[in-house]
TORTORLUM-595070 format. One record per atom (N, C-alpha, C, O): residue number from 1; residue in one letter; atom name; x, y, z. Coordinates in nm, 2 decimals, padded with zeros to 4 digits. Example, Ala and Ser with C-alpha at 12.3 -4.5 7.8 and 13.67 -1.06 7.14 Angstrom:
BEGIN
pos:code:site:xx:yy:zz
1:a:N:01.32:-00.57:00.78;
1:a:CA:01.23:-00.45:00.78;
1:a:C:01.32:-00.33:00.78;
1:a:O:01.42:-00.33:00.85;
2:s:N:01.28:-00.22:00.71;
2:s:CA:01.37:-00.11:00.71;
2:s:C:01.29:00.00:00.79;
2:s:O:01.34:00.11:00.80;
// end
This chain:
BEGIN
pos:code:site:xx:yy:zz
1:x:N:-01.37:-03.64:-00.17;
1:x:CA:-01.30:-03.67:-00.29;
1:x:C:-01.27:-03.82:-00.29;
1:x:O:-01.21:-03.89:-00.20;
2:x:N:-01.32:-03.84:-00.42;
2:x:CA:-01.24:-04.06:-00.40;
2:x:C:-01.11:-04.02:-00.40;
2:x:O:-01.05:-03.91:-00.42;
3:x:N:-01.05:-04.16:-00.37;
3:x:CA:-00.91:-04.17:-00.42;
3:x:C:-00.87:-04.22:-00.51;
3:x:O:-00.75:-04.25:-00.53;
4:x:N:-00.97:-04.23:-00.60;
4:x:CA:-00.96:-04.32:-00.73;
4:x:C:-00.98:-04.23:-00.85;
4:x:O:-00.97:-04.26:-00.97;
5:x:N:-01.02:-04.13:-00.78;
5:x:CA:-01.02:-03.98:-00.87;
5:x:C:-00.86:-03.95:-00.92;
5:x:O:-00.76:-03.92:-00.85;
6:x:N:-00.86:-03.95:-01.07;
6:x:CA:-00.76:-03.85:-01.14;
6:x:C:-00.68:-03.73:-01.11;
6:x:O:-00.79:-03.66:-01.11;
7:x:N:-00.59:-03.64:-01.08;
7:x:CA:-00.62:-03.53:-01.05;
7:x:C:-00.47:-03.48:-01.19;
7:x:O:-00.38:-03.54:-01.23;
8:x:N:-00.53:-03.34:-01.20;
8:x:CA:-00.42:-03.29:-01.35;
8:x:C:-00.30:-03.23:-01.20;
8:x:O:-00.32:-03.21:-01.08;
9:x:N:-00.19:-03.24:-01.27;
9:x:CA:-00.08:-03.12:-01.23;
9:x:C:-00.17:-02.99:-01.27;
9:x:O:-00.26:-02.96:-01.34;
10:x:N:-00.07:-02.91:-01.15;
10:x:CA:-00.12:-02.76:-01.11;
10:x:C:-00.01:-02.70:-01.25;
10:x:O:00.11:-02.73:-01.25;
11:x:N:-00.08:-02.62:-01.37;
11:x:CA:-00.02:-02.59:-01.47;
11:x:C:00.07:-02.46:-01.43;
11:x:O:00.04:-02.36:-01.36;
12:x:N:00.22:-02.51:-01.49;
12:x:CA:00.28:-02.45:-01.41;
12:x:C:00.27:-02.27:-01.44;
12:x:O:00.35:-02.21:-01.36;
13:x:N:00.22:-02.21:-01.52;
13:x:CA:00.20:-02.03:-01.47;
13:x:C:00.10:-02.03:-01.38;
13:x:O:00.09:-01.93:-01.32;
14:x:N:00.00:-02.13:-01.34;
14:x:CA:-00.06:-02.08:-01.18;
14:x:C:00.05:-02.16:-01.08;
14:x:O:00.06:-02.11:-00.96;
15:x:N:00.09:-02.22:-01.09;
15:x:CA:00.23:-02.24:-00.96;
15:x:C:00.34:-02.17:-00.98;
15:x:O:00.43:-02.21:-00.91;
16:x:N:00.36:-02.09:-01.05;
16:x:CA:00.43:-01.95:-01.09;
16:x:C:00.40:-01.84:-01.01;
16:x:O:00.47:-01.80:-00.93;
17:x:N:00.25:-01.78:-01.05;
17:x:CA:00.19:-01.68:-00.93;
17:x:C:00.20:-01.74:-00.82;
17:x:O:00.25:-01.67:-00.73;
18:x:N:00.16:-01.85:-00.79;
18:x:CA:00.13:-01.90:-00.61;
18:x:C:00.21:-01.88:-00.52;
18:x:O:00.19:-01.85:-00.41;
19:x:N:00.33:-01.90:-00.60;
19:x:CA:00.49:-01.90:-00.57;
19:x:C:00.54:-01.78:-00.60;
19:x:O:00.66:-01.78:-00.55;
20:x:N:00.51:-01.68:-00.64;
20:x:CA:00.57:-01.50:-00.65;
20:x:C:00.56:-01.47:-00.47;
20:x:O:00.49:-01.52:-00.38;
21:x:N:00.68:-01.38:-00.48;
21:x:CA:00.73:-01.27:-00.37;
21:x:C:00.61:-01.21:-00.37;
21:x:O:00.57:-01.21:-00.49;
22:x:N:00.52:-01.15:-00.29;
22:x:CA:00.47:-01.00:-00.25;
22:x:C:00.52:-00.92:-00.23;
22:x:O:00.55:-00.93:-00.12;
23:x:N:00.56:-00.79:-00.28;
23:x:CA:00.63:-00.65:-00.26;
23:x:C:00.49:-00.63:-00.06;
23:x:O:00.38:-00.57:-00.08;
24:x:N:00.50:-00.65:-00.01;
24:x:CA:00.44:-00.59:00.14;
24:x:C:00.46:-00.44:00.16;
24:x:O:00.58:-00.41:00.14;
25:x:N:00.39:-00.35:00.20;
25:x:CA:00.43:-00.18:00.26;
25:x:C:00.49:-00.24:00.38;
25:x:O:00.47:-00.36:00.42;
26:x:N:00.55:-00.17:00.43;
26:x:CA:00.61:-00.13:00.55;
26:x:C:00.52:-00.17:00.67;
26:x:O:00.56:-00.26:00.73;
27:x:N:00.42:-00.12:00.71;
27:x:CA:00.26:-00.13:00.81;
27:x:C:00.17:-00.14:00.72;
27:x:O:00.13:-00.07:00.63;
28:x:N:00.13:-00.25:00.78;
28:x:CA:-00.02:-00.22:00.67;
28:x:C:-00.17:-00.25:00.78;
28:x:O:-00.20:-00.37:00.81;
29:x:N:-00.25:-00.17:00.83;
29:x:CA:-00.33:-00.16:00.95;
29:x:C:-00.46:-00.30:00.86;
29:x:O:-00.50:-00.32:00.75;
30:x:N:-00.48:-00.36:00.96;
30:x:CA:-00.56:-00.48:00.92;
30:x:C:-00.69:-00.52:01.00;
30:x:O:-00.76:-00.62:00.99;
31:x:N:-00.71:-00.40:01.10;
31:x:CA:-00.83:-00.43:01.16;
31:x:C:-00.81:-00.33:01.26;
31:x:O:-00.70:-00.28:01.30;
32:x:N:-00.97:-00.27:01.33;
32:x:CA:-00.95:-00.21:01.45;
32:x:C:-01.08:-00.29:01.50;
32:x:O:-01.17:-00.34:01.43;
33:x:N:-01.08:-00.29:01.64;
33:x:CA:-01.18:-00.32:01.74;
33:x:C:-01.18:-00.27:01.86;
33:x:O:-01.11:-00.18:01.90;
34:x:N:-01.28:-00.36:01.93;
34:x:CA:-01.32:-00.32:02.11;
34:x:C:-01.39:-00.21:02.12;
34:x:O:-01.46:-00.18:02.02;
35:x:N:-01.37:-00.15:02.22;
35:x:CA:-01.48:00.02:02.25;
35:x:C:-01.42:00.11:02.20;
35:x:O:-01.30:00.10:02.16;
36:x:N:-01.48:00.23:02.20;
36:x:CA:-01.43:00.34:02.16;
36:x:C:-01.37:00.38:02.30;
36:x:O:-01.36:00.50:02.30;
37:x:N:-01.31:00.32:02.42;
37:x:CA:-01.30:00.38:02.53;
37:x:C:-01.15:00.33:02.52;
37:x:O:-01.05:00.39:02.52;
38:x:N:-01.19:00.15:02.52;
38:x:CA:-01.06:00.12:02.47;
38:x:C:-01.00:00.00:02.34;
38:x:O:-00.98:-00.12:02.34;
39:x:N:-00.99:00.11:02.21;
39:x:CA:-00.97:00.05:02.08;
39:x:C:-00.84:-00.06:02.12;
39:x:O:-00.78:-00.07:02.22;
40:x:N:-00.83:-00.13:02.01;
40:x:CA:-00.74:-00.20:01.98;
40:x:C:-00.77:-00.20:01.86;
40:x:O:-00.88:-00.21:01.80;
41:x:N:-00.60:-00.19:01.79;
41:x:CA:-00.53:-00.25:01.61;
41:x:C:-00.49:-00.39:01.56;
41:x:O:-00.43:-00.45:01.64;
42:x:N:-00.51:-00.42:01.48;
42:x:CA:-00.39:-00.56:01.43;
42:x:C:-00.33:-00.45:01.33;
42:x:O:-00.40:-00.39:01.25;
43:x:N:-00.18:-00.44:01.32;
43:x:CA:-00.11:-00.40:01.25;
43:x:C:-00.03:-00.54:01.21;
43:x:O:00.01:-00.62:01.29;
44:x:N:-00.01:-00.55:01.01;
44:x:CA:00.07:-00.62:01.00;
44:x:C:00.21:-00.55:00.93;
44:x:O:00.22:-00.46:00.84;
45:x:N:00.31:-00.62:00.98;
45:x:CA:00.47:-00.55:00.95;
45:x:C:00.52:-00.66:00.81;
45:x:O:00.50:-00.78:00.77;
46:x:N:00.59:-00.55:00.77;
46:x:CA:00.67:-00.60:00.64;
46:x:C:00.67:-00.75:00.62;
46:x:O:00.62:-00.81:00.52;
47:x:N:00.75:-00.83:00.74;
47:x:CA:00.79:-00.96:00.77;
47:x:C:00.67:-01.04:00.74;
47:x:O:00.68:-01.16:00.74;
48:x:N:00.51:-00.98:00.71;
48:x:CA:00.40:-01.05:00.77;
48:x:C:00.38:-01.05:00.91;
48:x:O:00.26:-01.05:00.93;
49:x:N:00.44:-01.04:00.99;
49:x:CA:00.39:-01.09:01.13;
49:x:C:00.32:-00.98:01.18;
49:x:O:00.38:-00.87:01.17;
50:x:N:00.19:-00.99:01.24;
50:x:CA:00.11:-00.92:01.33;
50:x:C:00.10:-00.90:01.47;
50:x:O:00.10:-00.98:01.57;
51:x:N:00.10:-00.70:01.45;
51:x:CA:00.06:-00.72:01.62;
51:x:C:-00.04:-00.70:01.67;
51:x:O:-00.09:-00.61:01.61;
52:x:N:-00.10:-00.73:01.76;
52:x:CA:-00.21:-00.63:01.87;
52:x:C:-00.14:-00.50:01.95;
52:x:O:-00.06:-00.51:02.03;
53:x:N:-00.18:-00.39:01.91;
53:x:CA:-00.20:-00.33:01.99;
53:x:C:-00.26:-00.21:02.00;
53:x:O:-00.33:-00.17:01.91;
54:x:N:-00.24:-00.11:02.16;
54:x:CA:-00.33:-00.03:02.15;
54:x:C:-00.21:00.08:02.18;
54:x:O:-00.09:00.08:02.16;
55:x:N:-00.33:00.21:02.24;
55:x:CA:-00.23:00.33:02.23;
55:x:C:-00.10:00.34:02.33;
55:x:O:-00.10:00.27:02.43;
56:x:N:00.01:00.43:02.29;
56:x:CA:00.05:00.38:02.40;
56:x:C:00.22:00.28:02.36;
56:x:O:00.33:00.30:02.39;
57:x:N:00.15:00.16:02.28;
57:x:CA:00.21:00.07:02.21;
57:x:C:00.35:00.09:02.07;
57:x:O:00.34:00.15:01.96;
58:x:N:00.45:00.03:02.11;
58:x:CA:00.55:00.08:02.00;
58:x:C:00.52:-00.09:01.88;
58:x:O:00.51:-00.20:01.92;
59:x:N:00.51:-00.01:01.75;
59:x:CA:00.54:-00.09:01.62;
59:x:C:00.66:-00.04:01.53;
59:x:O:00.66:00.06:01.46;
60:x:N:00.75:-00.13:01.52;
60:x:CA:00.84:-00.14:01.39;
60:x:C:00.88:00.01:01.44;
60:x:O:00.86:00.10:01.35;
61:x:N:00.94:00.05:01.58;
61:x:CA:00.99:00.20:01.59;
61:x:C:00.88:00.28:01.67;
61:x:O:00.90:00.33:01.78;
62:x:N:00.80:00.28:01.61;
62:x:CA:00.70:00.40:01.60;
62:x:C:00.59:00.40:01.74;
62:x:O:00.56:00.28:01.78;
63:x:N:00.54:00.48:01.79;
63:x:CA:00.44:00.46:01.93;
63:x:C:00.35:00.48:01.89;
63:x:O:00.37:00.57:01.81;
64:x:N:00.19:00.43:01.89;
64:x:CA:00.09:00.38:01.87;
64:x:C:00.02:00.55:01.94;
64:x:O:-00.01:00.56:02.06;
65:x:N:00.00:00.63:01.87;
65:x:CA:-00.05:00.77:01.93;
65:x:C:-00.19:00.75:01.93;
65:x:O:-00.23:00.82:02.02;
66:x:N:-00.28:00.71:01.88;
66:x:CA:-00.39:00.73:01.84;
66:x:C:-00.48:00.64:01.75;
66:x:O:-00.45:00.64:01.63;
67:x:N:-00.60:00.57:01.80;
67:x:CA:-00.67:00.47:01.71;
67:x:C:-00.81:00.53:01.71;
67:x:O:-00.88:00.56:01.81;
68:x:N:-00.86:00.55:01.57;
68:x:CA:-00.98:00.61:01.55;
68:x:C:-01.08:00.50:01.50;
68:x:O:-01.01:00.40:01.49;
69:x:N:-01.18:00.49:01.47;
69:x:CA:-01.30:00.37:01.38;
69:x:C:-01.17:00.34:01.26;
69:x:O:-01.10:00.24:01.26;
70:x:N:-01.16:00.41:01.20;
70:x:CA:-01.08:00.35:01.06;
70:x:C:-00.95:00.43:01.03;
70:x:O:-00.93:00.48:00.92;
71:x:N:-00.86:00.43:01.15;
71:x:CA:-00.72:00.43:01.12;
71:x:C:-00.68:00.43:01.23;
71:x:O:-00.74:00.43:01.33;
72:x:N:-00.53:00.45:01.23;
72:x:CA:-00.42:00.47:01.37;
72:x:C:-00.30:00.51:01.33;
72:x:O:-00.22:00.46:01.26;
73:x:N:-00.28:00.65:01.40;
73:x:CA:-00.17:00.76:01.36;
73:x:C:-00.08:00.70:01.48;
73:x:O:-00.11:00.69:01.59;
74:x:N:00.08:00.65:01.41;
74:x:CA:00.16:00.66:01.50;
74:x:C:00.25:00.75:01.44;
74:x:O:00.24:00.81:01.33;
75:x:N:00.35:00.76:01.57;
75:x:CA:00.41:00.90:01.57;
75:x:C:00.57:00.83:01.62;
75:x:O:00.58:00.72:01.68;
76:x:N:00.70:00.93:01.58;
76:x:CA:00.79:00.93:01.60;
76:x:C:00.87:01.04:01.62;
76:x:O:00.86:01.10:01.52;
77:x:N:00.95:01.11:01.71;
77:x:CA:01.03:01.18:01.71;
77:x:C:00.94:01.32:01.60;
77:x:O:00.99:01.38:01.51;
78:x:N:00.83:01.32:01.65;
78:x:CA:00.76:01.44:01.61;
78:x:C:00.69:01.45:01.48;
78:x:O:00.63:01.54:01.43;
79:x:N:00.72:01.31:01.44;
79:x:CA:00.64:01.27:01.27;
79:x:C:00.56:01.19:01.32;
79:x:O:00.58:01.13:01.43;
80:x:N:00.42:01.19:01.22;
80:x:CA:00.31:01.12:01.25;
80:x:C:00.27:01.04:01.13;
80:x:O:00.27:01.12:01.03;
81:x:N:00.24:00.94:01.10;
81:x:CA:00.20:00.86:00.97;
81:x:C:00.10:00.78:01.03;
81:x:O:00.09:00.73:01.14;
82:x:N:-00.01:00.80:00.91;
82:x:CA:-00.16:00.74:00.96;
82:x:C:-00.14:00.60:00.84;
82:x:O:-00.09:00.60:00.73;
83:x:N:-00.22:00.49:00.92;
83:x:CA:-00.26:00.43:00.85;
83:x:C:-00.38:00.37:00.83;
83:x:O:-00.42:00.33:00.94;
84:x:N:-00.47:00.35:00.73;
84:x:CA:-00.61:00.39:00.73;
84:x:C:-00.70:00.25:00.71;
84:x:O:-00.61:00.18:00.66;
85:x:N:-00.76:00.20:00.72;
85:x:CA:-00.80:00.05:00.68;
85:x:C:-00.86:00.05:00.54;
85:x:O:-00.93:00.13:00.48;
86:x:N:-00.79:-00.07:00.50;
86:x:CA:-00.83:-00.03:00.31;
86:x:C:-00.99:-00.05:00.25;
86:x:O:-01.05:-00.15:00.30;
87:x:N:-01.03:00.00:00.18;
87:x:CA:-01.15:00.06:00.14;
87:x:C:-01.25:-00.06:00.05;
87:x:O:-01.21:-00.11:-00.06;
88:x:N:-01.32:-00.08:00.08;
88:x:CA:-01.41:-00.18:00.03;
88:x:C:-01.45:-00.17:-00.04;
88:x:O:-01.53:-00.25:-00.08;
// end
């Protein structure tokens, strides 16, 4: 890009959206990898921030019971909530 180049202001209803809150779920599973011997998740939490982890592992409460190709059921105090990787 020159520097001698013009540039417009960002009109402000797209710096309107750019600038919106995201409503975030609670977990939202964002990848699985490694072997099937031994998986690993990125789970991201509410706040945004992501974790790694594998079974075994506690997120936002909950212990990391189980990671399949495309999801990972954690479990709590006898409740189980899967979360599934979203669909392409």
């Amino acid at each position: 890009m020159s520097t001698t180049e013009i540039q417009e202001p960002t009109p402000s209803h797209v710096a309107d959206l750019a600038n919106e809150t995201a409503r975030l779920p609670a977990l939202a599973l964002i990848g699985i990898f490694g072997s099937a011997a031994a998986p690993t998740a990125l789970i991201r939490e509410r706040n945004g921030s992501i974790q790694r982890v594998t079974v075994g592992d506690a997120v936002a409460g909950q212990t990391v019971a189980a990671i399949d190709a495309d999801r990972v059921i954690l479990s709590n105090g006898g409740q189980t909530k899967t979360l599934s990787l979203p669909k392409s």
